[in-house]
Gaussian input, Z-matrix of N, CA and C with variables (Angstrom, degrees):
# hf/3-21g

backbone

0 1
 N
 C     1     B1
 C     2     B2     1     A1
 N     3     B3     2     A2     1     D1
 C     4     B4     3     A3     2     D2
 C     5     B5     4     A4     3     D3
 N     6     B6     5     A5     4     D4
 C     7     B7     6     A6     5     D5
 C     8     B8     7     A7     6     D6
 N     9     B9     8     A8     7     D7
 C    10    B10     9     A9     8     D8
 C    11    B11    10    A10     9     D9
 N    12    B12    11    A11    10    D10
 C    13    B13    12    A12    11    D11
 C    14    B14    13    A13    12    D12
 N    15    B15    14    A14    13    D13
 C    16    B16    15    A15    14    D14
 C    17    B17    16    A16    15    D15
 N    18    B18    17    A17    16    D16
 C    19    B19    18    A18    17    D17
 C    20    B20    19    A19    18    D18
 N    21    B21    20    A20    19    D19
 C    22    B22    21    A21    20    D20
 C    23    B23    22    A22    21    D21
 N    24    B24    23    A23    22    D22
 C    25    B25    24    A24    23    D23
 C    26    B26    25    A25    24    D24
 N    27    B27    26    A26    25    D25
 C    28    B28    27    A27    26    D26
 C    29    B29    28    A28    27    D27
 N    30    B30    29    A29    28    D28
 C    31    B31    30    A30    29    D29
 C    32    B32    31    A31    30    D30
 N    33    B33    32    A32    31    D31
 C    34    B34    33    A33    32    D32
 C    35    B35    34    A34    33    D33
 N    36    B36    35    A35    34    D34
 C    37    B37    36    A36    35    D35
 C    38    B38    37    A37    36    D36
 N    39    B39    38    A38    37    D37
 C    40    B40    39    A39    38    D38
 C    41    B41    40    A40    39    D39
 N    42    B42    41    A41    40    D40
 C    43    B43    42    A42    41    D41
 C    44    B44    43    A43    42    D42
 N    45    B45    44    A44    43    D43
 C    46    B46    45    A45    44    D44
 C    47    B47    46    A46    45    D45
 N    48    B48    47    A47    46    D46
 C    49    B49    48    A48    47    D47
 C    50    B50    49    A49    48    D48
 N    51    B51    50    A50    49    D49
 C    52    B52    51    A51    50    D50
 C    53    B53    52    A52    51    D51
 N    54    B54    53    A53    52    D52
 C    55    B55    54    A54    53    D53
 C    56    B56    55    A55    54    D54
 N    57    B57    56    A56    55    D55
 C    58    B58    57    A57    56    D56
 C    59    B59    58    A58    57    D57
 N    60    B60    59    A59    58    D58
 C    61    B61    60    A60    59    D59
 C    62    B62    61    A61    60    D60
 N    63    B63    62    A62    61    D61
 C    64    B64    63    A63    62    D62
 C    65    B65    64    A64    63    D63
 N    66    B66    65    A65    64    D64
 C    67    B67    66    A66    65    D65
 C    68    B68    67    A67    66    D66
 N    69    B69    68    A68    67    D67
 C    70    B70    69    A69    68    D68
 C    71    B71    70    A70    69    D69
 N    72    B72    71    A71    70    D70
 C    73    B73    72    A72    71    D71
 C    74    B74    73    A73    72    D72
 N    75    B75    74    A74    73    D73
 C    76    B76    75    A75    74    D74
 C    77    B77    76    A76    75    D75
 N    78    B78    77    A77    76    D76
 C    79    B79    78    A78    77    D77
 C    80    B80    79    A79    78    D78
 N    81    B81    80    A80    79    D79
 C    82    B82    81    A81    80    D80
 C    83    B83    82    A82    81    D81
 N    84    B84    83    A83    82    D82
 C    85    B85    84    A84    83    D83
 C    86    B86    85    A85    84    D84
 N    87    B87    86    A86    85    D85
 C    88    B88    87    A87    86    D86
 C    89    B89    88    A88    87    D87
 N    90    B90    89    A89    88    D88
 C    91    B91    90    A90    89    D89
 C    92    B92    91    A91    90    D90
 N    93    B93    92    A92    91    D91
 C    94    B94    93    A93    92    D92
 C    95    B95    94    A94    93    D93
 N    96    B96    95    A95    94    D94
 C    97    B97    96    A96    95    D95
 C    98    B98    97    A97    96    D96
 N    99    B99    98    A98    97    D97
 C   100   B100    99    A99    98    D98
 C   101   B101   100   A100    99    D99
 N   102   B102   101   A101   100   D100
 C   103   B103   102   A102   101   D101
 C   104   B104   103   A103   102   D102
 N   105   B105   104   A104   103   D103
 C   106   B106   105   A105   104   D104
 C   107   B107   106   A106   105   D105
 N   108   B108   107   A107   106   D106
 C   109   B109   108   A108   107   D107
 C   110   B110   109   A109   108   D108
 N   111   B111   110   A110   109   D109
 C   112   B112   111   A111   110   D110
 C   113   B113   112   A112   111   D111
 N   114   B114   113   A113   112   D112
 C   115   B115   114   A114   113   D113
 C   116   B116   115   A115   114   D114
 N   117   B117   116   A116   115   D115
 C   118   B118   117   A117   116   D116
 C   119   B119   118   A118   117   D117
 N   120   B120   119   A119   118   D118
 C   121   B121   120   A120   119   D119
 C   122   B122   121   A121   120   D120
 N   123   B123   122   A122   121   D121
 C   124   B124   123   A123   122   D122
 C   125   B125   124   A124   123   D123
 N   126   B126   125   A125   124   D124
 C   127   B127   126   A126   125   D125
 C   128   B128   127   A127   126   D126
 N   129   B129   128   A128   127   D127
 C   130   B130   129   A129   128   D128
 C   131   B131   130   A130   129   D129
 N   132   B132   131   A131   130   D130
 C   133   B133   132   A132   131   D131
 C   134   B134   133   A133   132   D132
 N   135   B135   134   A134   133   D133
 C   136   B136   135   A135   134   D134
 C   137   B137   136   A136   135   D135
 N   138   B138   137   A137   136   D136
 C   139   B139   138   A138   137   D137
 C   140   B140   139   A139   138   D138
 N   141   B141   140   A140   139   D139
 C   142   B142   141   A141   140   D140
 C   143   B143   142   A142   141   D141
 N   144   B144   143   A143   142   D142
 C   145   B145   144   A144   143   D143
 C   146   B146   145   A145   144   D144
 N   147   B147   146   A146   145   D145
 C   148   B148   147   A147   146   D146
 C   149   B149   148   A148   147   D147
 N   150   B150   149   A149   148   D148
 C   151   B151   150   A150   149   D149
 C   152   B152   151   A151   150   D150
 N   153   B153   152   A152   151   D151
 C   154   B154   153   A153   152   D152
 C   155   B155   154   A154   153   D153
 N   156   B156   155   A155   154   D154
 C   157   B157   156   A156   155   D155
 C   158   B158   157   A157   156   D156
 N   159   B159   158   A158   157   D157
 C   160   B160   159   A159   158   D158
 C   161   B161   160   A160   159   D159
 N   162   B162   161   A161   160   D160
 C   163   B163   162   A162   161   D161
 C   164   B164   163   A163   162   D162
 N   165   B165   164   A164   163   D163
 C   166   B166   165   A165   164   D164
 C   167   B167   166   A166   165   D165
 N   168   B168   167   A167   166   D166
 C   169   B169   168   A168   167   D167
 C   170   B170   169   A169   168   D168

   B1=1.4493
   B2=1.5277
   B3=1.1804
   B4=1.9199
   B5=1.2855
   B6=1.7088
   B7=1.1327
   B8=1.3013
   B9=1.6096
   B10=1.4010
   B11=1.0305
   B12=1.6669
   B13=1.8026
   B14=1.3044
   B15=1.8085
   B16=1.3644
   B17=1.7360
   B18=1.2972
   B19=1.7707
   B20=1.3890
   B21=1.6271
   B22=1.0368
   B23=1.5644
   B24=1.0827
   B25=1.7980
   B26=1.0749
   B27=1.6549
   B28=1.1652
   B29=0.9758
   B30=1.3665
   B31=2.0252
   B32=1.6143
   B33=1.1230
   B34=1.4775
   B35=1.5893
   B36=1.3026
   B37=1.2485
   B38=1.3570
   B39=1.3930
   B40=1.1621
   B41=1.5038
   B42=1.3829
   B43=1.5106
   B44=1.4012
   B45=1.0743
   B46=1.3880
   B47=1.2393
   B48=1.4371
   B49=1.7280
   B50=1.3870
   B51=1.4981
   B52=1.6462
   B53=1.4231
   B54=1.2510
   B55=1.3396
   B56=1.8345
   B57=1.3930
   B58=1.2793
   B59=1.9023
   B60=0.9359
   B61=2.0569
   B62=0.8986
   B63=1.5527
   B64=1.2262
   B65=1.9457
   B66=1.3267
   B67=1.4143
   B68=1.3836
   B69=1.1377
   B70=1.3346
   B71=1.5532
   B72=1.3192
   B73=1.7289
   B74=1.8744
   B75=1.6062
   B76=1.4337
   B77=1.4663
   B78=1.0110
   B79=1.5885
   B80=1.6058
   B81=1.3143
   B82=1.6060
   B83=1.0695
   B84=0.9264
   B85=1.9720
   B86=1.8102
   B87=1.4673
   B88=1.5455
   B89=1.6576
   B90=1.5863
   B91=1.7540
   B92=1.4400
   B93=1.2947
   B94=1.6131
   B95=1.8014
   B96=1.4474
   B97=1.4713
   B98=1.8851
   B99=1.3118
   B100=1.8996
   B101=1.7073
   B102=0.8204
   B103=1.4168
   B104=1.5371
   B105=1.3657
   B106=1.4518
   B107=1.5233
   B108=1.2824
   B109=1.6437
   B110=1.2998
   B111=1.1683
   B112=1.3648
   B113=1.1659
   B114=1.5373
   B115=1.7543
   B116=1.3970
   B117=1.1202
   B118=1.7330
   B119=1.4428
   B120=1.0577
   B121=1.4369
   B122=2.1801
   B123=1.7027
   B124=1.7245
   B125=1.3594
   B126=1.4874
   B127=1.6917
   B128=1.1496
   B129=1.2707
   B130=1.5224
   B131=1.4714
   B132=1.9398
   B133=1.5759
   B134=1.2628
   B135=1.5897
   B136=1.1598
   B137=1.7720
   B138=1.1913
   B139=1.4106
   B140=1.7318
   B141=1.5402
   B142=1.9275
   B143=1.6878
   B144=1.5181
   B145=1.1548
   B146=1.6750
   B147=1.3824
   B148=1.3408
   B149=1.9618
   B150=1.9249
   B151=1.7057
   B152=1.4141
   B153=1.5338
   B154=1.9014
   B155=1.2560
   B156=1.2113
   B157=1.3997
   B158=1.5333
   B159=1.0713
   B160=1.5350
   B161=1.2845
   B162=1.7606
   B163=1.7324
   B164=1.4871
   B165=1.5823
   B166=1.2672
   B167=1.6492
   B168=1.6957
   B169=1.8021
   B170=2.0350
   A1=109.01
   A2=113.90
   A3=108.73
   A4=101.12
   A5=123.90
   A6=112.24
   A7=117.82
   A8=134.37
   A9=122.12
   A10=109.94
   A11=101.50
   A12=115.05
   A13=110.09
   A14=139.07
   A15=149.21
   A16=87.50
   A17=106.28
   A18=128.21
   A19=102.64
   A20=134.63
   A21=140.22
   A22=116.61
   A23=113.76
   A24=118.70
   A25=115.67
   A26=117.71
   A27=137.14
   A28=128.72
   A29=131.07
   A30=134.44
   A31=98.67
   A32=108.76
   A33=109.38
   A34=113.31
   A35=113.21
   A36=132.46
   A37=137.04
   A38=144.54
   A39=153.71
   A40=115.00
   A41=131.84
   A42=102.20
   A43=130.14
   A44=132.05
   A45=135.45
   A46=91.17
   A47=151.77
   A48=148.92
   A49=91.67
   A50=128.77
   A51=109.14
   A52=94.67
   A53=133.81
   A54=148.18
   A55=101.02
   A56=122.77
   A57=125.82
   A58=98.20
   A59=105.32
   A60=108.90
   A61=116.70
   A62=121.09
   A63=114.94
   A64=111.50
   A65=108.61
   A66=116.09
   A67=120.63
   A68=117.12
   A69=135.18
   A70=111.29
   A71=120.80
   A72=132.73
   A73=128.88
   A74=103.03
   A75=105.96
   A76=95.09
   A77=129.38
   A78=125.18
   A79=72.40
   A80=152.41
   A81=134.41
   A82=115.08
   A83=118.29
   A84=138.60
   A85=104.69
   A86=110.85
   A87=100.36
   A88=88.61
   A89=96.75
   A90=93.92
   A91=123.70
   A92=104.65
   A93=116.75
   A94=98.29
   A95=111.28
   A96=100.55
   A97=80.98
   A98=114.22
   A99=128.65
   A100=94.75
   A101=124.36
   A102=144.55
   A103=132.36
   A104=120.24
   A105=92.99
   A106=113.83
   A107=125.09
   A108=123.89
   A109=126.74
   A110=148.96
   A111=119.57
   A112=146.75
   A113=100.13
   A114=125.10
   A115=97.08
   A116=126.60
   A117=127.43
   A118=107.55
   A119=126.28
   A120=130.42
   A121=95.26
   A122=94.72
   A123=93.52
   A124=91.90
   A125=113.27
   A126=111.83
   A127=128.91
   A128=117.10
   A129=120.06
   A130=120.95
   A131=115.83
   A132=117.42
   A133=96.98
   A134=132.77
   A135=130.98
   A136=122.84
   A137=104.98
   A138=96.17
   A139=121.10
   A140=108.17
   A141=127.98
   A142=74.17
   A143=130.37
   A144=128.78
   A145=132.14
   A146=95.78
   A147=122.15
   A148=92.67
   A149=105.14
   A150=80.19
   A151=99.59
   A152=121.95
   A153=103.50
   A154=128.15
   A155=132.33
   A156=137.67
   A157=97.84
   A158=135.06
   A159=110.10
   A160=137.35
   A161=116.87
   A162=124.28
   A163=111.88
   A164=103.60
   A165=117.00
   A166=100.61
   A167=112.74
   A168=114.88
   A169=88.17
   D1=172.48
   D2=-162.16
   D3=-102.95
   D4=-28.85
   D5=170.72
   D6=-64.99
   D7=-27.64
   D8=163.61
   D9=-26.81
   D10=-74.85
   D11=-157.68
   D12=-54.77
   D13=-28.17
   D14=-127.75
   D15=-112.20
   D16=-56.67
   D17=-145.95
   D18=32.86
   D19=63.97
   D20=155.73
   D21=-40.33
   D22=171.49
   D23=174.76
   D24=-103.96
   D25=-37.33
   D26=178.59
   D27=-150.59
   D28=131.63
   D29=-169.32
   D30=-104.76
   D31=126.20
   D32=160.09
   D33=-129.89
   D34=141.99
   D35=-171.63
   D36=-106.01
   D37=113.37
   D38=-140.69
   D39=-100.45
   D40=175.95
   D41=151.70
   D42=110.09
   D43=-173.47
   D44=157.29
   D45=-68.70
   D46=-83.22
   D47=-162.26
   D48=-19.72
   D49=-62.69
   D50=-145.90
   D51=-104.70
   D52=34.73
   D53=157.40
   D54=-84.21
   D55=-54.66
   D56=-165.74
   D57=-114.15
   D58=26.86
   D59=177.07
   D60=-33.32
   D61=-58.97
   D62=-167.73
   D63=-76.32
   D64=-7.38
   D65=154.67
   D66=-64.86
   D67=-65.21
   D68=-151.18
   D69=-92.61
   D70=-53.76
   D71=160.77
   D72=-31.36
   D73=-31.08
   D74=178.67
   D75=-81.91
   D76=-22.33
   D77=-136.84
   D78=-85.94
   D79=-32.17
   D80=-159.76
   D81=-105.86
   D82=134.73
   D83=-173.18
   D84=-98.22
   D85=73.89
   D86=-175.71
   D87=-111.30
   D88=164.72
   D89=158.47
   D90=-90.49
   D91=0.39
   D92=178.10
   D93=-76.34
   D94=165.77
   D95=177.68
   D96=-103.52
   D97=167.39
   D98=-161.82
   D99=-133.18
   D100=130.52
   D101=168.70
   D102=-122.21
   D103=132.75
   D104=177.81
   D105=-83.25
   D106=161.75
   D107=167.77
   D108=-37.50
   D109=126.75
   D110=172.42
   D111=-80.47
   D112=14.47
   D113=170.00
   D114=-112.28
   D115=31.96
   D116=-176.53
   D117=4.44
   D118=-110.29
   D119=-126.52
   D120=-109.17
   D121=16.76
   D122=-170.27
   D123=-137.56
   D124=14.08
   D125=172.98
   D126=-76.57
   D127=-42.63
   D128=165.65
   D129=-51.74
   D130=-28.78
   D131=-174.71
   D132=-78.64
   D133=-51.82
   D134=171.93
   D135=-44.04
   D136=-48.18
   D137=-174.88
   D138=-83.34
   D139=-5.12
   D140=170.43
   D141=-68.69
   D142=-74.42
   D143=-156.84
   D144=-36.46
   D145=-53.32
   D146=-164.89
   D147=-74.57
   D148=-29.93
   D149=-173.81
   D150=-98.77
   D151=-10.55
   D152=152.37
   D153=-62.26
   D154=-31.03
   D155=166.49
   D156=-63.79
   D157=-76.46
   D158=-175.33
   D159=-66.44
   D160=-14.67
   D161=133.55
   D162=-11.54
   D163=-71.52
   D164=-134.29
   D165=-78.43
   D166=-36.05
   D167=-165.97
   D168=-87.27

């Protein structure tokens, strides 16, 4: 499993997943604690954004 290899602190999740979290989030047994993003399902456009804007200056 990847969290072996990772031993992250914390998983956070992007997406459709943290659109339905409180669905989808109990269902996993990690030792990491799992969170959804807090731009859910517009985090990934924001954060392409935020590293073209700093590309670009």
């Amino acid at each position: 499993m990847l969290e072996d290899l990772l031993w992250p602190a914390l998983i956070v999740v992007g997406g459709g997943v943290s659109k339905k979290a409180d669905k989808f989030l109990p269902l996993l047994h990690l030792r990491a604690p799992i969170v959804p993003a807090s731009l859910r399902n517009t985090a990934g456009i924001v954060g392409a954004a935020v590293l073209a804007h700093e590309q670009g200056s």
